[in-house]
BAFI-3210 file (N, C-alpha, C; in Angstrom, 3 decimals, decimal comma, padded with zeros to 6 digits):
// residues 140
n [1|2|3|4|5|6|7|8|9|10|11|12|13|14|15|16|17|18|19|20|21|22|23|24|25|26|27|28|29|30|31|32|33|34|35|36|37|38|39|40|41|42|43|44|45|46|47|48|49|50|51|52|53|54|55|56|57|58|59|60|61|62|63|64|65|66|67|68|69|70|71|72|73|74|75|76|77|78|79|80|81|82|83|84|85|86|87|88|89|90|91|92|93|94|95|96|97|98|99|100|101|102|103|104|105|106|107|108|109|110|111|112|113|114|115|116|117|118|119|120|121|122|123|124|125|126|127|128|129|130|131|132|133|134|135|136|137|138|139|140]
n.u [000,849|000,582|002,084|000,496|-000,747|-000,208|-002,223|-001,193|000,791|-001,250|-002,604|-000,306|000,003|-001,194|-004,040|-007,435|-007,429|-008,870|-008,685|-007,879|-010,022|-013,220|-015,700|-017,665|-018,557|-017,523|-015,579|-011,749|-010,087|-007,726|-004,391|-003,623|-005,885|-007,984|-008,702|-011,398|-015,053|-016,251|-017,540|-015,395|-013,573|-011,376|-011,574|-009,664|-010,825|-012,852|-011,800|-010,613|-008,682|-005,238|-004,484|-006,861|-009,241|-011,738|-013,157|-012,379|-014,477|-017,061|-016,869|-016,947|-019,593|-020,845|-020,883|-021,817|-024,651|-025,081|-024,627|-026,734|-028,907|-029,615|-032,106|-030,615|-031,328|-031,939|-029,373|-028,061|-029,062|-028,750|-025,959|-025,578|-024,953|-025,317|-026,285|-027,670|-026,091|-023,812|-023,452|-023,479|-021,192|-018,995|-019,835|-021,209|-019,144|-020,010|-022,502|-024,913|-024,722|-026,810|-027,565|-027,347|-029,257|-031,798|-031,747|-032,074|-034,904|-036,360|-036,354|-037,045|-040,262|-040,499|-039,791|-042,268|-044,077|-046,353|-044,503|-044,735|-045,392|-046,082|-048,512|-050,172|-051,223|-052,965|-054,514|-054,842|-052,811|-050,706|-050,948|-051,260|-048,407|-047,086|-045,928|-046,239|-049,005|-047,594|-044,843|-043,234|-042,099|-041,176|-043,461|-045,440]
n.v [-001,169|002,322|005,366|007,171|010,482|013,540|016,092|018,576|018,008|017,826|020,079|021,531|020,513|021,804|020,429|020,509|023,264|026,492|027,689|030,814|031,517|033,420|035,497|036,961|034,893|035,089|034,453|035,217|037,768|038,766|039,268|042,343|043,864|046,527|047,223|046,272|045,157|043,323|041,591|039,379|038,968|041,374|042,787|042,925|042,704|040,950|038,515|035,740|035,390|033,919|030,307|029,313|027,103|024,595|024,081|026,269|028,185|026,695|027,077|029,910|029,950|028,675|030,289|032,661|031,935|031,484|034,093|035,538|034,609|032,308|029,746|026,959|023,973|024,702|025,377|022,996|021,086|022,331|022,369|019,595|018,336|015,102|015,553|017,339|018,194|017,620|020,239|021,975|021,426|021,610|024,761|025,978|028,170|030,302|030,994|033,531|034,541|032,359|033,290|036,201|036,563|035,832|037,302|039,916|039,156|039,476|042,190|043,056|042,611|043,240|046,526|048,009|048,163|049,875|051,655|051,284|053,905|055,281|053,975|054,122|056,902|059,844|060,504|063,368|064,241|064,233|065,870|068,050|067,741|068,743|066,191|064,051|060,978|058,316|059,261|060,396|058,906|056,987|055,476|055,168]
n.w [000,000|-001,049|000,782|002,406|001,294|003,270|004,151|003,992|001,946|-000,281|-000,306|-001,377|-003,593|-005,020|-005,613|-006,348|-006,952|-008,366|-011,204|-013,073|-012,465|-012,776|-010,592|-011,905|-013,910|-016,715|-019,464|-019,204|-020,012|-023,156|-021,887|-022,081|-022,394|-020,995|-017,477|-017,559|-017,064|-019,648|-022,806|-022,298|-019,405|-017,507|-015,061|-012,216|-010,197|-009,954|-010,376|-008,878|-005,600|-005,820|-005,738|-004,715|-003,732|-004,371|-002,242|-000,276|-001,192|-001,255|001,565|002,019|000,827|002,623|004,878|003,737|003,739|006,244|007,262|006,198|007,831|007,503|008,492|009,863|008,924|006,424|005,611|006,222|004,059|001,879|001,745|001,581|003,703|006,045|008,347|011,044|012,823|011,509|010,258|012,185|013,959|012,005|010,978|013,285|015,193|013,460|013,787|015,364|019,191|020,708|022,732|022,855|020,926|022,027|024,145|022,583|021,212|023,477|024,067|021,830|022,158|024,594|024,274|022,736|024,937|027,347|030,265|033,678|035,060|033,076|031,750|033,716|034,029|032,346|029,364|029,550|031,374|029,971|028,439|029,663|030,594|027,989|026,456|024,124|024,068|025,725|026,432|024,860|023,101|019,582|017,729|019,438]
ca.u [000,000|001,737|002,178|-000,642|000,088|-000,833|-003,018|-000,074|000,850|-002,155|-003,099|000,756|000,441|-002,713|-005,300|-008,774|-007,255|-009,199|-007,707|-008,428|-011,441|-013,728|-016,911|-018,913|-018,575|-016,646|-013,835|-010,655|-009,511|-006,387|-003,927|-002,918|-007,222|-007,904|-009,385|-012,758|-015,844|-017,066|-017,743|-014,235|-013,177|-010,044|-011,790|-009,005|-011,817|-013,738|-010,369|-011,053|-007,375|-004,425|-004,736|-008,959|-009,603|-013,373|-013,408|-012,789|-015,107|-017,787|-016,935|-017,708|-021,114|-021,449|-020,439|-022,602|-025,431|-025,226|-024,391|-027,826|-029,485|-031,044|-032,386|-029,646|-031,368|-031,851|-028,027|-027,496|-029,581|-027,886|-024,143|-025,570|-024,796|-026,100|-027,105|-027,513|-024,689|-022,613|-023,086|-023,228|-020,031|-018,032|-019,651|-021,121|-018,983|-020,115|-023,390|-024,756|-024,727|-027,862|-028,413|-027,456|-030,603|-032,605|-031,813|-032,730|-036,296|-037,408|-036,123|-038,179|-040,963|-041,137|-040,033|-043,209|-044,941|-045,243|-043,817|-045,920|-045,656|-047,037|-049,822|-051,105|-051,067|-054,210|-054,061|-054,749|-051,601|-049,506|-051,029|-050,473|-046,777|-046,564|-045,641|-047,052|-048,588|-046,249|-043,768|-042,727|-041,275|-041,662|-044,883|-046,550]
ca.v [000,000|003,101|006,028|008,639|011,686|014,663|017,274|019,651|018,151|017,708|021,551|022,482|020,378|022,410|019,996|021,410|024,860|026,928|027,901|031,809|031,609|034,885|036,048|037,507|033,956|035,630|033,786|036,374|038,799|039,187|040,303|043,780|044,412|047,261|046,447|046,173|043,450|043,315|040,346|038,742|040,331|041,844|043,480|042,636|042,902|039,605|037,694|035,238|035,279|032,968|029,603|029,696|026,150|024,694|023,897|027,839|028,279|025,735|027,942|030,855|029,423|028,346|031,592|033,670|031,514|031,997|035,239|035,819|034,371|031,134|028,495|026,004|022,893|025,121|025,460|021,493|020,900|023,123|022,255|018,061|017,149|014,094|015,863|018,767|017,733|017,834|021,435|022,838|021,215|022,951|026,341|026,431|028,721|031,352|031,541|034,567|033,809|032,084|033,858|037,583|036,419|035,772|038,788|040,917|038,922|039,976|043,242|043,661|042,089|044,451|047,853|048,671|047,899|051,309|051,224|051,422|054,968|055,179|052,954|054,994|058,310|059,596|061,608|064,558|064,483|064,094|067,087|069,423|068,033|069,140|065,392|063,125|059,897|057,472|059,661|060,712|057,323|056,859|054,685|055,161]
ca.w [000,000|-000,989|001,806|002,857|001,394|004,562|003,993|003,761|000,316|-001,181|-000,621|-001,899|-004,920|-005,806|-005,430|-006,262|-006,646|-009,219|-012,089|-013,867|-012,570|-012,410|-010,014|-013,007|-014,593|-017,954|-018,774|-019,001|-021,183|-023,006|-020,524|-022,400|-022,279|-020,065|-016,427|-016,578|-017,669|-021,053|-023,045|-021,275|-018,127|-017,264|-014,384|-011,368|-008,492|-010,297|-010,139|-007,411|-004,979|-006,206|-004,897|-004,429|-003,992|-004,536|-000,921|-000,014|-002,081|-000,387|002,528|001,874|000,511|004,084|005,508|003,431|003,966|007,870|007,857|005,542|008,727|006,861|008,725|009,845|008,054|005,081|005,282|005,987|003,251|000,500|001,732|001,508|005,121|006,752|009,842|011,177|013,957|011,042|009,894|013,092|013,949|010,927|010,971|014,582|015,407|012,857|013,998|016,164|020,096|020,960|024,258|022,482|020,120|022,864|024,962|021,610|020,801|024,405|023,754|020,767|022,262|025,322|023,756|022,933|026,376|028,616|031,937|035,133|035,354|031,629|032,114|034,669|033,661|031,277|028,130|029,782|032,366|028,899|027,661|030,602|030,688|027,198|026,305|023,788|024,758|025,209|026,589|023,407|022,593|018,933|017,458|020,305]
c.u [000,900|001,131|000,935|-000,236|-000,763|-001,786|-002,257|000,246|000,533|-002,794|-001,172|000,943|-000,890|-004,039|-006,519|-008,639|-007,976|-008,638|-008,317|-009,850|-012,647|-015,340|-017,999|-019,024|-018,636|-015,510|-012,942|-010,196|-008,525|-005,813|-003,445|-004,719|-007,310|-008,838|-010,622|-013,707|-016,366|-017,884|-016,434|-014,497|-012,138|-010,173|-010,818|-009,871|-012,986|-012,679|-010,612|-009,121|-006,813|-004,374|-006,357|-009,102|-011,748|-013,459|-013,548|-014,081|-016,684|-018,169|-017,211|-019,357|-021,542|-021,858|-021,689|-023,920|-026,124|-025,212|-025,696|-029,067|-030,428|-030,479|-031,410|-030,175|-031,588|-030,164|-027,573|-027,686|-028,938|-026,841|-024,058|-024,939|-025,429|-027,253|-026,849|-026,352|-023,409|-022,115|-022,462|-021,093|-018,894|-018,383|-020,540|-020,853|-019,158|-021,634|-023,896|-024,748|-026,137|-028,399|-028,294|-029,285|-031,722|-032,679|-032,490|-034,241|-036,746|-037,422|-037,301|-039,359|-042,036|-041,257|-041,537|-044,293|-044,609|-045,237|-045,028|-046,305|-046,706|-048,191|-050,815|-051,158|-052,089|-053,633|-053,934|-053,819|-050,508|-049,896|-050,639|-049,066|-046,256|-046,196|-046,779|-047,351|-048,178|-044,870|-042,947|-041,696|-042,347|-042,578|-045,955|-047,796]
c.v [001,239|004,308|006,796|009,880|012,834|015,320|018,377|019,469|017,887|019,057|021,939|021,428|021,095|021,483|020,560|022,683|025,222|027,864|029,616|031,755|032,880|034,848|035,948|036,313|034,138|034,982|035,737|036,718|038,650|039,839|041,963|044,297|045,439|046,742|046,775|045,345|043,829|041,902|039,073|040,051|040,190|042,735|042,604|041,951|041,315|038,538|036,984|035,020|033,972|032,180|029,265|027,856|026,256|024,823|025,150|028,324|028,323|026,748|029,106|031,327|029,552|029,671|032,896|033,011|032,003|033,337|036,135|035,323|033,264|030,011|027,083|024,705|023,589|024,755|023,810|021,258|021,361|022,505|020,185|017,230|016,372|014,684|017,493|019,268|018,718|019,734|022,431|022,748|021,607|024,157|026,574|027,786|030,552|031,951|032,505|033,735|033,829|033,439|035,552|037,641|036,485|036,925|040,016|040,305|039,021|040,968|043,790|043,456|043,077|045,795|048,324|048,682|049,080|050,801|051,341|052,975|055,908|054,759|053,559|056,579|058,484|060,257|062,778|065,138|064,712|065,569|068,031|068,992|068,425|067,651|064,811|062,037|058,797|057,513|060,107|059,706|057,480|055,566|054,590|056,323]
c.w [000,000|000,310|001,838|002,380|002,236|003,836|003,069|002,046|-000,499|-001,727|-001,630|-003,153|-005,695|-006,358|-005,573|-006,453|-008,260|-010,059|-013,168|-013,526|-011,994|-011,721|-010,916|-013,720|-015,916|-018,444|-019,374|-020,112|-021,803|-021,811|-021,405|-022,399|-020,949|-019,252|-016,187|-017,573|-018,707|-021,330|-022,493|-020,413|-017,571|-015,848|-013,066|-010,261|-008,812|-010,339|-008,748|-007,274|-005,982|-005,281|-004,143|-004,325|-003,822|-002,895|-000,370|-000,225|-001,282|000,982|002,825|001,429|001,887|004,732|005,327|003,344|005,578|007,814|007,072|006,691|007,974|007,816|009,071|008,984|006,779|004,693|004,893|004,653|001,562|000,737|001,536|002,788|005,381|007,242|010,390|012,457|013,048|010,575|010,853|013,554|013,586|011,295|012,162|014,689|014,627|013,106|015,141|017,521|020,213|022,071|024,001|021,695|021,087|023,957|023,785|021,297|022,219|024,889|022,926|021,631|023,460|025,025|023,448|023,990|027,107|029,987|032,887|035,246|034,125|031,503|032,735|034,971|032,392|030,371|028,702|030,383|031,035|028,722|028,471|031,269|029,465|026,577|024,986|024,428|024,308|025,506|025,474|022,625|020,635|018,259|018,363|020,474]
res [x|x|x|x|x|x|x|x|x|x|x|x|x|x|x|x|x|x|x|x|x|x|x|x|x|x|x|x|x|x|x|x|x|x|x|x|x|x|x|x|x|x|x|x|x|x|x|x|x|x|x|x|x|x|x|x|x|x|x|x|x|x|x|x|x|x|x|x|x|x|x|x|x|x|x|x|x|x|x|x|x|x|x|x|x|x|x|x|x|x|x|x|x|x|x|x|x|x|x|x|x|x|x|x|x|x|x|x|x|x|x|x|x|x|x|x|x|x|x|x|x|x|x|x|x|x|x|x|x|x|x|x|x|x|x|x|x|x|x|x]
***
């Protein structure tokens, strides 16, 4: 059985690495074409980095999936995981903190509730403090 080759020199023999390959999905210009997209594109800024493998790639799928706030089994589902173990597992750590989420949806939830002192105070006390009611909180 011949040897294992690492990780290390499967990425440094360029494995999977993508080759000229552009954003706007153009292929590339002459190189003396001035920089920007036509029917080719010479535009620099659609140039995906040197060394781009698909896998990067993959990842940034992920990335900009989460960070679009979809649905973790939406995400499994698109990226073809098993389980939803597995996604979390990889990009976990990119998602917001649970308990910040949950401190902001009972945020929202109360903001518009008035306080005790609000509650019990009529229209007419607003008006001879000059106040709207509501305290001049806006939508209220």
């Amino acid at each position: 059985m011949p040897p294992r080759r690492s990780s290390t020199a499967t990425r440094s023999a360029g494995c999977g690495v993508v080759a000229a390959a552009r954003t706007c999905g153009k292929g590339p210009a002459d190189a003396n074409a001035p920089p920007e997209c036509g029917d080719a594109c010479a535009d620099p800024v659609h140039q995906l980095p040197a060394g781009t493998r698909f896998h990067d790639l993959r990842h940034f799928y992920a990335s900009a999936l989460i960070a679009a706030n979809l649905n973790p089994k939406i995400i499994q589902a698109r990226l073809g995981h098993a389980t939803l173990a597995e996604t979390m597992d990889t990009y976990g750590h990119l998602f917001a903190d649970t308990e910040d989420l949950g401190r902001t949806a009972i945020d929202q939830v109360l903001r518009p509730v008035l306080t005790e002192p609000e509650r019990n105070w009529s229209l007419h006390d607003y008006k001879a403090a000059g106040q709207s009611a509501g305290g001049g909180r806006a939508g209220l």
